[in-house]
N, CA, C and O atoms as a CHARMM CRD file, in Angstrom:
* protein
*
  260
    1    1 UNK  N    -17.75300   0.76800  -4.88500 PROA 1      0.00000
    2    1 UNK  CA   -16.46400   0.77800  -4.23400 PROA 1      0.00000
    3    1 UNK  C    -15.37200   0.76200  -5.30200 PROA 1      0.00000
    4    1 UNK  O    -15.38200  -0.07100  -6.20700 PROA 1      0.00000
    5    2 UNK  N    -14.42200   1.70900  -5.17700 PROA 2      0.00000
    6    2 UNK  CA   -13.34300   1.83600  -5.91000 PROA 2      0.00000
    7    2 UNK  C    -11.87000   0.98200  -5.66500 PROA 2      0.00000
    8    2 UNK  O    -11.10500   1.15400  -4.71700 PROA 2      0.00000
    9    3 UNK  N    -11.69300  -0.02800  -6.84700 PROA 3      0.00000
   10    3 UNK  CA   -10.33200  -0.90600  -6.22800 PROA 3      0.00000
   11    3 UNK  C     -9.61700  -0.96600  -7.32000 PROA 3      0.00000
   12    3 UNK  O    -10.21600  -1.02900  -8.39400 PROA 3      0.00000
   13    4 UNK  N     -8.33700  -0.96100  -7.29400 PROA 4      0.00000
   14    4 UNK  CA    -6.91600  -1.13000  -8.49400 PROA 4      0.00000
   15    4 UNK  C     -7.13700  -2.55100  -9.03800 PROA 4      0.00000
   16    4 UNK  O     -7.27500  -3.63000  -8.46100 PROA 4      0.00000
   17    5 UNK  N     -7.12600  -2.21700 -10.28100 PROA 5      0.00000
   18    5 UNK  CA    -6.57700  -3.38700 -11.25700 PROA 5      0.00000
   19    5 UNK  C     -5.82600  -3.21200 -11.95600 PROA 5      0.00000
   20    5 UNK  O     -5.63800  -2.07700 -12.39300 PROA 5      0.00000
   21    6 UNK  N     -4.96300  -4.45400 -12.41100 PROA 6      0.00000
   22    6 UNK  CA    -3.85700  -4.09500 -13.67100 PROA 6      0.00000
   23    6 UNK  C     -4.80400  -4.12300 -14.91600 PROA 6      0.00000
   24    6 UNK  O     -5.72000  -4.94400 -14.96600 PROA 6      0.00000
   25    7 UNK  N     -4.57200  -3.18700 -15.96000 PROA 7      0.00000
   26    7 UNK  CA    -5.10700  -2.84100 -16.91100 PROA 7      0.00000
   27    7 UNK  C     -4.83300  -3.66000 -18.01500 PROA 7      0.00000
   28    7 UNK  O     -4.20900  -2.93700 -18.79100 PROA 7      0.00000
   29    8 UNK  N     -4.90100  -4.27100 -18.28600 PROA 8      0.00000
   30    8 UNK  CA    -4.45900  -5.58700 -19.55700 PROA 8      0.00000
   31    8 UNK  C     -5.01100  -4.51400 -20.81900 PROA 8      0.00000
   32    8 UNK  O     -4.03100  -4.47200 -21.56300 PROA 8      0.00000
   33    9 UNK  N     -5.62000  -4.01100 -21.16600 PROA 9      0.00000
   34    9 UNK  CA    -6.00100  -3.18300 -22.41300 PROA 9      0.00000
   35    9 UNK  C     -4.61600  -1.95700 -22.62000 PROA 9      0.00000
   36    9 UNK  O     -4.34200  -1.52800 -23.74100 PROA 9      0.00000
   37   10 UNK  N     -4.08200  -1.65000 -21.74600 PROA 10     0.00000
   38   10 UNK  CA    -3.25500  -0.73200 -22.08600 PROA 10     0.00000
   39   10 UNK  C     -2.38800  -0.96500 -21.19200 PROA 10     0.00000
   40   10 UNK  O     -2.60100  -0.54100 -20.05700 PROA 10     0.00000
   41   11 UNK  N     -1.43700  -1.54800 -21.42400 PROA 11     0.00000
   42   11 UNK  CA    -0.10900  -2.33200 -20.42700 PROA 11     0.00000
   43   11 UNK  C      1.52400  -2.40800 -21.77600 PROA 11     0.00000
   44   11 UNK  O      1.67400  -2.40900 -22.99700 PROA 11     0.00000
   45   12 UNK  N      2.15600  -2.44500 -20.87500 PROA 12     0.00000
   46   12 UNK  CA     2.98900  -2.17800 -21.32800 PROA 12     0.00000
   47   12 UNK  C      4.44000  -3.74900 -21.04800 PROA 12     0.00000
   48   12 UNK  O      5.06600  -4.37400 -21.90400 PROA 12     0.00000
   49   13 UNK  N      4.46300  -3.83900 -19.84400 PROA 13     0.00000
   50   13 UNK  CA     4.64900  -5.16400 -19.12700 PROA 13     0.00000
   51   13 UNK  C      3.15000  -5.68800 -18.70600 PROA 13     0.00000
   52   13 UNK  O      2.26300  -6.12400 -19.44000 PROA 13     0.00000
   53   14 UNK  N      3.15700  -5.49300 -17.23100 PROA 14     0.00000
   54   14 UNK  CA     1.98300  -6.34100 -17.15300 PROA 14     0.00000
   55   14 UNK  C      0.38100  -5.64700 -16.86100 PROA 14     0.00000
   56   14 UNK  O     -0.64600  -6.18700 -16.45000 PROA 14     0.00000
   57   15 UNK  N      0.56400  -4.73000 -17.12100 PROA 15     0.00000
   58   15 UNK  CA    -0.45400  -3.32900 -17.00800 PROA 15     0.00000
   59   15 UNK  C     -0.71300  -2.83000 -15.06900 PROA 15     0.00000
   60   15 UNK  O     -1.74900  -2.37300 -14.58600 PROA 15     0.00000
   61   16 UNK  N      0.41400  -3.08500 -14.44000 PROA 16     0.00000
   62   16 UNK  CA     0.55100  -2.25400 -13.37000 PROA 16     0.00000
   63   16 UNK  C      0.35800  -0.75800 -12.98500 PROA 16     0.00000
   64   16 UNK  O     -0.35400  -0.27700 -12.10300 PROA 16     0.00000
   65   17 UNK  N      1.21600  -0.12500 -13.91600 PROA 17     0.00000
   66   17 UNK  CA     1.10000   1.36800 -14.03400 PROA 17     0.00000
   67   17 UNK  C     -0.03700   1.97400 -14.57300 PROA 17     0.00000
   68   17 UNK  O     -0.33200   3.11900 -14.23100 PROA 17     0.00000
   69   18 UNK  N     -0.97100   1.10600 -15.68400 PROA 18     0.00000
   70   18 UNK  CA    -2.11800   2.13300 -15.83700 PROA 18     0.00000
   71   18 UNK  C     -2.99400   1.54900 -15.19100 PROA 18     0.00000
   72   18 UNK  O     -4.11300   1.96800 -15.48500 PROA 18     0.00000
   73   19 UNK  N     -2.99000   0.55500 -14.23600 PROA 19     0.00000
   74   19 UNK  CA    -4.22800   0.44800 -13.52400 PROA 19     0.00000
   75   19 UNK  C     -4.16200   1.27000 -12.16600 PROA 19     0.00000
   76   19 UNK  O     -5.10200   1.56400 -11.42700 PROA 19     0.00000
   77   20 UNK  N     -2.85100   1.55800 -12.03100 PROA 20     0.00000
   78   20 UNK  CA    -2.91300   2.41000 -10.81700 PROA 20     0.00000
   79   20 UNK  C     -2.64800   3.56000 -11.16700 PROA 20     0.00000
   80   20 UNK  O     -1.95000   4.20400 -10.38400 PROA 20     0.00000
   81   21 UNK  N     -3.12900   4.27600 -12.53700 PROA 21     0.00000
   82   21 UNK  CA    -3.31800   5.46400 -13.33200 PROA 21     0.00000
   83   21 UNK  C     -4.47000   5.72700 -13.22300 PROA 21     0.00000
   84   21 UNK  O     -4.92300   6.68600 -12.59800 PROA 21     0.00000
   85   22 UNK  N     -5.35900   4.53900 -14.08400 PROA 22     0.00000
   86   22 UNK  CA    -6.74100   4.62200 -13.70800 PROA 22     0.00000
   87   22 UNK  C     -7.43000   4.55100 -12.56200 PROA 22     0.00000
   88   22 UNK  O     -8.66000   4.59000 -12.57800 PROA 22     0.00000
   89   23 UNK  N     -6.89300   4.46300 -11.69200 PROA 23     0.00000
   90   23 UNK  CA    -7.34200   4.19700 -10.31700 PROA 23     0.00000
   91   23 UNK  C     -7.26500   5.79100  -9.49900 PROA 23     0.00000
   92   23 UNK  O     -8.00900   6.26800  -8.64200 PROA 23     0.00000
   93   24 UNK  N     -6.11200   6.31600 -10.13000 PROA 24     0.00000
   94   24 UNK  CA    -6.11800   7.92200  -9.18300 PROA 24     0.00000
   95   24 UNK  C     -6.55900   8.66400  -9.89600 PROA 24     0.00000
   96   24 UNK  O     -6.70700   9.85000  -9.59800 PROA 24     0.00000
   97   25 UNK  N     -7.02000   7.94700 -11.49700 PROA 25     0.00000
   98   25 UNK  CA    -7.39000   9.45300 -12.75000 PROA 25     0.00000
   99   25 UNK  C     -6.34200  10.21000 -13.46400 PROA 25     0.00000
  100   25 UNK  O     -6.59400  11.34600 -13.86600 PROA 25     0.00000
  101   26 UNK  N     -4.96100   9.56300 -13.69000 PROA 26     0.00000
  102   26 UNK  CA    -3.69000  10.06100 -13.79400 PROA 26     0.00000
  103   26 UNK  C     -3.34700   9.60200 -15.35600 PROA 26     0.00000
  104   26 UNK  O     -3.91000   8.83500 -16.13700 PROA 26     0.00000
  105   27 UNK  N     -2.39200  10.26700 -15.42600 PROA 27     0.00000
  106   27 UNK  CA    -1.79000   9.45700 -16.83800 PROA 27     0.00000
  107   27 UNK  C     -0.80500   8.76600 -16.68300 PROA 27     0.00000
  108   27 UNK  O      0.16600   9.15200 -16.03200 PROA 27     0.00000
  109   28 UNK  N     -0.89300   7.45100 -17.33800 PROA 28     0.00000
  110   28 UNK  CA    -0.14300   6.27400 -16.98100 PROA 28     0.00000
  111   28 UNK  C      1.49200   6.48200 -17.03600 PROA 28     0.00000
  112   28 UNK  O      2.34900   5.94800 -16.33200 PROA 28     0.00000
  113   29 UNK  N      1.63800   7.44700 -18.12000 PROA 29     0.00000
  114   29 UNK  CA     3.23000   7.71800 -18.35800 PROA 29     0.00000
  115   29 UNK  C      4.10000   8.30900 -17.19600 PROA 29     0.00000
  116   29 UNK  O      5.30200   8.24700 -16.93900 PROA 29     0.00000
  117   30 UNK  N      2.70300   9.08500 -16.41300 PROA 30     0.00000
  118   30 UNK  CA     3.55400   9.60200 -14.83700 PROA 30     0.00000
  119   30 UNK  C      3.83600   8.36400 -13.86300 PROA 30     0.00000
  120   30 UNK  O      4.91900   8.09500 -13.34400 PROA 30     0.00000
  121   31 UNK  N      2.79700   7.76500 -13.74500 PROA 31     0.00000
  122   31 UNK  CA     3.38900   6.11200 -12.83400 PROA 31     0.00000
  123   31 UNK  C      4.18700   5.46000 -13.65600 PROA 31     0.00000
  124   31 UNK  O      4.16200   4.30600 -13.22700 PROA 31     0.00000
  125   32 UNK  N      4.79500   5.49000 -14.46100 PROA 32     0.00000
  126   32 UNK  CA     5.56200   5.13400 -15.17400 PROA 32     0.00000
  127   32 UNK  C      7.47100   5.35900 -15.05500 PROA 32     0.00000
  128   32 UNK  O      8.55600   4.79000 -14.92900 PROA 32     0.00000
  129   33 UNK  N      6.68700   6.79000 -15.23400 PROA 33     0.00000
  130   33 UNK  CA     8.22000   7.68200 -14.63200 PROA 33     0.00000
  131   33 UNK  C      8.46200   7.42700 -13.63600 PROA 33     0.00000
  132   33 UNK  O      9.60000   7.03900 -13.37200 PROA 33     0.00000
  133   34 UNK  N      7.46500   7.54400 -12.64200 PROA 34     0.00000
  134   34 UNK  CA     8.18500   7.07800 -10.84800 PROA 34     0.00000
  135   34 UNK  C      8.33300   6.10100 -10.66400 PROA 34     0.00000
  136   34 UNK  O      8.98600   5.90200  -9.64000 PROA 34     0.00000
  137   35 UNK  N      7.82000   4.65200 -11.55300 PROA 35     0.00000
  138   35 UNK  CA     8.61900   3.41100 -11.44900 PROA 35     0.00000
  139   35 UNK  C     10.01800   3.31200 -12.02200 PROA 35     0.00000
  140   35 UNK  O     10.77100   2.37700 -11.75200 PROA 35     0.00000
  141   36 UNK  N     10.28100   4.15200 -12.69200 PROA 36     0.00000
  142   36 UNK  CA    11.92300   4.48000 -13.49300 PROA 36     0.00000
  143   36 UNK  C     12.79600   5.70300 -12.62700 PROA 36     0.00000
  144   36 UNK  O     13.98600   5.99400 -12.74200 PROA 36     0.00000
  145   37 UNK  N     11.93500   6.19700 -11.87800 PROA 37     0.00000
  146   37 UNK  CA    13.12900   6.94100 -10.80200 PROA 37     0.00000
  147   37 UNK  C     13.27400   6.37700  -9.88300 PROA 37     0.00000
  148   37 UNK  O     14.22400   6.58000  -9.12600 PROA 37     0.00000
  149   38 UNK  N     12.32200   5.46300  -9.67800 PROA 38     0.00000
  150   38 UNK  CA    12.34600   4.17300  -8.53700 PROA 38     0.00000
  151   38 UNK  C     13.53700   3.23800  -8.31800 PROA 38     0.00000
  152   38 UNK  O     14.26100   2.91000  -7.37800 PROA 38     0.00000
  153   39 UNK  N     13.35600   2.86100 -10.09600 PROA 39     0.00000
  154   39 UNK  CA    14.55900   1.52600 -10.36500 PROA 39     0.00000
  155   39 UNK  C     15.69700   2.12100 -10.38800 PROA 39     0.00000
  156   39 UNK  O     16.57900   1.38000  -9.95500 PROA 39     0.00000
  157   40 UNK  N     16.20800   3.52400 -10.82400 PROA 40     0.00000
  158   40 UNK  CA    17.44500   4.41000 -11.34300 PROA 40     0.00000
  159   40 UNK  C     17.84300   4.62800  -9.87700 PROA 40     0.00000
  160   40 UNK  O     19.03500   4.64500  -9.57000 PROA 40     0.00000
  161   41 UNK  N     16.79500   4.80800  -8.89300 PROA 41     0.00000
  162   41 UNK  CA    17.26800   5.63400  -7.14500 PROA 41     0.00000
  163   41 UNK  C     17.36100   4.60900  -6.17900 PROA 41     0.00000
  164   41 UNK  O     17.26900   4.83100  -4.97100 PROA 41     0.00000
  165   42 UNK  N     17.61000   3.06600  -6.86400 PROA 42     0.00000
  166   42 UNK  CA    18.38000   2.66600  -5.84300 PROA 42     0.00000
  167   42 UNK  C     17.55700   1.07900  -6.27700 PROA 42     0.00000
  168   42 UNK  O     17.26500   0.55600  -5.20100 PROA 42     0.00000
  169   43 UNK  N     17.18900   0.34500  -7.22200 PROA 43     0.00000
  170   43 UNK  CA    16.42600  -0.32400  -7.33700 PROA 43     0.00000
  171   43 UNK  C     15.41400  -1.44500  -7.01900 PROA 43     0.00000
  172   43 UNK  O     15.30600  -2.63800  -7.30300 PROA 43     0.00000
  173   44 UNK  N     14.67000  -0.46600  -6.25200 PROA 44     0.00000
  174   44 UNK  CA    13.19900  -0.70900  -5.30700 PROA 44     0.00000
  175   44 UNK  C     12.34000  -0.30700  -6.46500 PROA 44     0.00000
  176   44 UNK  O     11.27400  -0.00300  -5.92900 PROA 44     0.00000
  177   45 UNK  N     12.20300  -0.12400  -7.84400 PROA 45     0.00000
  178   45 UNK  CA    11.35400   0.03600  -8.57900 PROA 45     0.00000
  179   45 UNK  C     10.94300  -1.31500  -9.10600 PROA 45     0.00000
  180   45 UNK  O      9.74300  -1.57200  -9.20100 PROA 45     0.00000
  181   46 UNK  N     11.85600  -2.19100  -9.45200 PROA 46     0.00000
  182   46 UNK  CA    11.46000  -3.51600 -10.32000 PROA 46     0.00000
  183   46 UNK  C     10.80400  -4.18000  -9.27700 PROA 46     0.00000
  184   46 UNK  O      9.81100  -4.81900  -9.62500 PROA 46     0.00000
  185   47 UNK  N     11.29000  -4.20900  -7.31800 PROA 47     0.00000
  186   47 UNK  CA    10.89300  -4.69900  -6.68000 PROA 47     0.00000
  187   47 UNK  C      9.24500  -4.61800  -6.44300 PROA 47     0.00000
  188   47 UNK  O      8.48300  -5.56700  -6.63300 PROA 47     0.00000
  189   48 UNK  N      8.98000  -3.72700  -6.13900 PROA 48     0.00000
  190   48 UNK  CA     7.90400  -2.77000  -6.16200 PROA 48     0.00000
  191   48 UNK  C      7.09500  -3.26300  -6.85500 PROA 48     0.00000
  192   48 UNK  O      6.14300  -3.80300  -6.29300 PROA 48     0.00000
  193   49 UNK  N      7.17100  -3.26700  -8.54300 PROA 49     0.00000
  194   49 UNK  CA     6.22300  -3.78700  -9.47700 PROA 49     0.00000
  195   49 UNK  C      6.24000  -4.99100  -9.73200 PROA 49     0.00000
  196   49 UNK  O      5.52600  -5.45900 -10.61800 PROA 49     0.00000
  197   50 UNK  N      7.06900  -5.73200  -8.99400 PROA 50     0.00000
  198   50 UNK  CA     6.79500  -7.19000  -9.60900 PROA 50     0.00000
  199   50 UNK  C      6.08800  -7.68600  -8.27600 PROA 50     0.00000
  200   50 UNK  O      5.41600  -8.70900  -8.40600 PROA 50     0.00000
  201   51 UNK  N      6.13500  -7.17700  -7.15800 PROA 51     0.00000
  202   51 UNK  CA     5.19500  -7.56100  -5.97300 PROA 51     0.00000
  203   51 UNK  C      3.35700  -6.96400  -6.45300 PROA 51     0.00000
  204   51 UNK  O      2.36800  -7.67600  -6.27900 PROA 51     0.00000
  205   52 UNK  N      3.33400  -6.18700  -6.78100 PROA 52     0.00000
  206   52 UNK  CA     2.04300  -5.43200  -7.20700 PROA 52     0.00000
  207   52 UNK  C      1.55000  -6.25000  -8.12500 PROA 52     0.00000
  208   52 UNK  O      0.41600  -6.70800  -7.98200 PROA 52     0.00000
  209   53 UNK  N      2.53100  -6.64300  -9.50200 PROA 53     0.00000
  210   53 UNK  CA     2.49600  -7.33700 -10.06400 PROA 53     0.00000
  211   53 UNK  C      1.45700  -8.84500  -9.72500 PROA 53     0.00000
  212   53 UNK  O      0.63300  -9.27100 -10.53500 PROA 53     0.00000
  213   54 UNK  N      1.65300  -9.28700  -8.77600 PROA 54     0.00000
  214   54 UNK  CA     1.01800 -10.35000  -7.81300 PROA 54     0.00000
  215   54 UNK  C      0.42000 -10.14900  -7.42900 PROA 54     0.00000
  216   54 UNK  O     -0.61600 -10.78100  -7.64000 PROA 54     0.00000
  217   55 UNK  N      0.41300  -9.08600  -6.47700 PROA 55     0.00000
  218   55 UNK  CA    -0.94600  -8.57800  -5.79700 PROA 55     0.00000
  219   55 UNK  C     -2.05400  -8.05300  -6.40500 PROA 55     0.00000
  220   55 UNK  O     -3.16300  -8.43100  -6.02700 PROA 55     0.00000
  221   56 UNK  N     -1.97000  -7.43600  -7.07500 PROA 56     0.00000
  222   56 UNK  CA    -3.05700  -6.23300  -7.53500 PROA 56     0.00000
  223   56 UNK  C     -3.87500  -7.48400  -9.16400 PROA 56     0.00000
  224   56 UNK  O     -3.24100  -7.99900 -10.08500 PROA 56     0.00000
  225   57 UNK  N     -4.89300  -7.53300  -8.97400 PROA 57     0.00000
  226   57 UNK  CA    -5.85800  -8.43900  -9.50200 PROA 57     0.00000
  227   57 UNK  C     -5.96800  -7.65800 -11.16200 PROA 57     0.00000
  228   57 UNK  O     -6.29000  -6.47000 -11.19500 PROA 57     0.00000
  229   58 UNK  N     -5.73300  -8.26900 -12.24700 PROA 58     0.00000
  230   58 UNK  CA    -6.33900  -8.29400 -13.64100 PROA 58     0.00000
  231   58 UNK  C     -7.56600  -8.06400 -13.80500 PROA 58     0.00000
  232   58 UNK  O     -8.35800  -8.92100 -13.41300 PROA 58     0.00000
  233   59 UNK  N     -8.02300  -6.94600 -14.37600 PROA 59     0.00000
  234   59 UNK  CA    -9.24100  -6.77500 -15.14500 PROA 59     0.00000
  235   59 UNK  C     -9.63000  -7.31900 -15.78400 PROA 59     0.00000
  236   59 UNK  O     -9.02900  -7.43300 -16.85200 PROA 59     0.00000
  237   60 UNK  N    -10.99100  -8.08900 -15.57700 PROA 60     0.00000
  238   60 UNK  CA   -11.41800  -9.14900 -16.22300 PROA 60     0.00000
  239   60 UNK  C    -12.60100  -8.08600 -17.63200 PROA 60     0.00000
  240   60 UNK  O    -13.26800  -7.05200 -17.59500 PROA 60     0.00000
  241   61 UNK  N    -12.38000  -8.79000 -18.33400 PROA 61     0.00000
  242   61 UNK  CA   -12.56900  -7.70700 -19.88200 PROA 61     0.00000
  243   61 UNK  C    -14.06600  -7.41100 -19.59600 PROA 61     0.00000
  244   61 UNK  O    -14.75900  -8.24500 -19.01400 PROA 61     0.00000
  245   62 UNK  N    -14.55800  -6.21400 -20.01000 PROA 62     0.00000
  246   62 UNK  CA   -16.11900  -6.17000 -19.96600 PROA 62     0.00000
  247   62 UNK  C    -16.63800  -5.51600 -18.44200 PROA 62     0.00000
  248   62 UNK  O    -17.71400  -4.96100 -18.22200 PROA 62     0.00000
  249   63 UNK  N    -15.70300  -5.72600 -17.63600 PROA 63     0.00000
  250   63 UNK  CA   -16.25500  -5.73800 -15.92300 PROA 63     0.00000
  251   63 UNK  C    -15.97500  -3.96400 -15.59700 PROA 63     0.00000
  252   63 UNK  O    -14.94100  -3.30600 -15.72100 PROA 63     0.00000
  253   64 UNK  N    -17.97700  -3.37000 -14.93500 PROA 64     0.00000
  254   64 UNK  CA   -18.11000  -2.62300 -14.59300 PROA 64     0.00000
  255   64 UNK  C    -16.93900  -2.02600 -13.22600 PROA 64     0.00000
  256   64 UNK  O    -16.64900  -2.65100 -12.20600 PROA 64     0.00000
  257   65 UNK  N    -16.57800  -1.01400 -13.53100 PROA 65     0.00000
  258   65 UNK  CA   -16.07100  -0.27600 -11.69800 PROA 65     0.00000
  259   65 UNK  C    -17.25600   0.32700 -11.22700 PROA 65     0.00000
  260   65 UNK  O    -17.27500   0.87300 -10.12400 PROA 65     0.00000
C-alpha cells in the first residue's frame, strides 16, 4: 500500500513537498512551485503546508514503501 510521508532526507523546511513528490513520482521543485503560487495567490500556501505539516507522518529512516 502506497502512503505520503514527509521526506526528512531531502527537505527543505520540513520535507512536505518531496514527500508528496515522492509519492506521485514528481520532482520536488514542482510541489514546490505550487506551494509558492499558493502563498503569492492569496496565502493558502503557508496554510496548507503547515497543516500537512502535522498531518502527513515522517519517514522513519531505513523504512521499506
Amino acid at each position: 500500500m502506497k502512503r505520503v510521508f514527509r521526506n526528512l532526507d531531502d527537505k527543505r523546511i520540513a520535507g512536505v513537498c518531496s514527500g508528496i513528490a515522492e509519492y506521485f513520482d514528481i520532482d520536488p521543485v514542482l510541489i514546490r512551485i505550487i506551494f509558492l503560487f499558493a502563498l503569492f495567490a492569496g496565502g493558502t500556501g503557508v496554510l496548507v503546508y503547515l497543516i500537512c505539516w502535522f498531518i502527513i507522518p515522517p519517514k522513519v529512516s531505513g523504512e521499506v514503501r
